[in-house]
C-alpha positions in Angstrom: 9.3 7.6 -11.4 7.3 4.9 -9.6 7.7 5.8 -6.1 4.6 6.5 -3.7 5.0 10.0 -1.8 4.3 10.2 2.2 2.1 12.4 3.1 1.6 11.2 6.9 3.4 9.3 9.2 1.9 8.9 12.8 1.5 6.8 15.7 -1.2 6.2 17.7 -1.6 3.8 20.6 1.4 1.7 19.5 -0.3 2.0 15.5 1.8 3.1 13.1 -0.7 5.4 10.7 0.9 6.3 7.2 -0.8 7.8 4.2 1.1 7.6 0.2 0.1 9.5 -2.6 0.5 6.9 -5.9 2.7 7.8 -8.3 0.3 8.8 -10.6 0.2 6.1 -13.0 -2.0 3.8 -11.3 -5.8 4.4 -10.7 -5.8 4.5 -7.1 -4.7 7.8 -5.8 -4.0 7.6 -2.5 -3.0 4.3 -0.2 -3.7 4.8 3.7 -1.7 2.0 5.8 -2.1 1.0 9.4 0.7 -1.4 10.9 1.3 -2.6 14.5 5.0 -3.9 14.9 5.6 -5.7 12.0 1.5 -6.6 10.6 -0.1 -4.9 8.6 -3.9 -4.2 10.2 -5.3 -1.9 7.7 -5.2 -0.9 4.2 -7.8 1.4 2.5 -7.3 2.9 -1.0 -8.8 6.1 -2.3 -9.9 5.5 -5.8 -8.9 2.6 -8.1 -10.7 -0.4 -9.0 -13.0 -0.8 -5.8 -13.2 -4.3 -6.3 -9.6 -5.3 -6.9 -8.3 -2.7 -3.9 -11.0 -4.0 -1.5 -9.8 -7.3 -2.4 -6.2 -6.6 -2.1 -6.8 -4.4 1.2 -8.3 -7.7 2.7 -6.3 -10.0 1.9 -2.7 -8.1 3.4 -5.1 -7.2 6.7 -3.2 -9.4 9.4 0.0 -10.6 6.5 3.7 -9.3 8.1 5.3 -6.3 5.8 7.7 -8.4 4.4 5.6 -11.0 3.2 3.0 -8.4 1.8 6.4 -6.6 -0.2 7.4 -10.4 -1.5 3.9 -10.7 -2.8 2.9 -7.8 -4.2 6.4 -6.1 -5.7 6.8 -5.8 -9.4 2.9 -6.5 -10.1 2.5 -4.7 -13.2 -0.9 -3.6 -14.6 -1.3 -2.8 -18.4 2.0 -2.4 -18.9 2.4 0.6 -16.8 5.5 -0.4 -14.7 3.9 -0.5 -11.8 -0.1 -0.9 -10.2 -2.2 -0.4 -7.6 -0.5 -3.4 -5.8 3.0 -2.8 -6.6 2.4 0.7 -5.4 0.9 -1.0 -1.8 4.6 -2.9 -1.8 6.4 0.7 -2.4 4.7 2.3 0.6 5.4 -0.7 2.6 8.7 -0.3 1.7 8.9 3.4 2.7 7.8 2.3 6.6 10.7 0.2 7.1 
């Protein structure tokens, strides 16, 4: 119900390149995820709070996958059962 969906998965020059659609629920509407081993180097949202996603796009640049998923899995926004950041931890997820 929550899940993100995949709609690219590529590398490029030893970066990994992914691209989620949210679920749906959220206000972002797309999450676009560069990685190189096991850091994360970019994320950029489509939609959503600018603010908030800017802010949560910078602070995961250079954080390890796992750590990001600890952080940000389960964050719940409004009561929604899931948000912009929890859906960040569910694509994260989906590159393991």
């Amino acid at each position: 119900m929550f899940d993100v969906t995949k709609i690219e998965d590529r590398f490029e020059d030893g970066v990994r390149k992914a691209s989620f659609l949210t679920c749906g629920y959220v206000c972002s509407t797309q999450i676009d995820i560069e990685t190189e081993g096991d850091t994360i180097r970019r994320v950029k949202y489509t939609n959503g709070c600018n603010g908030n996603t800017q802010g949560v796009a910078a602070l995961v640049a250079g954080m390890k996958v796992d750590e990001a998923i600890r952080r940000l899995d389960g964050i719940d926004c409004k009561g929604r059962g899931t948000s912009c950041p929890d859906q960040l931890a569910r694509a994260l997820k989906a590159l393991r």
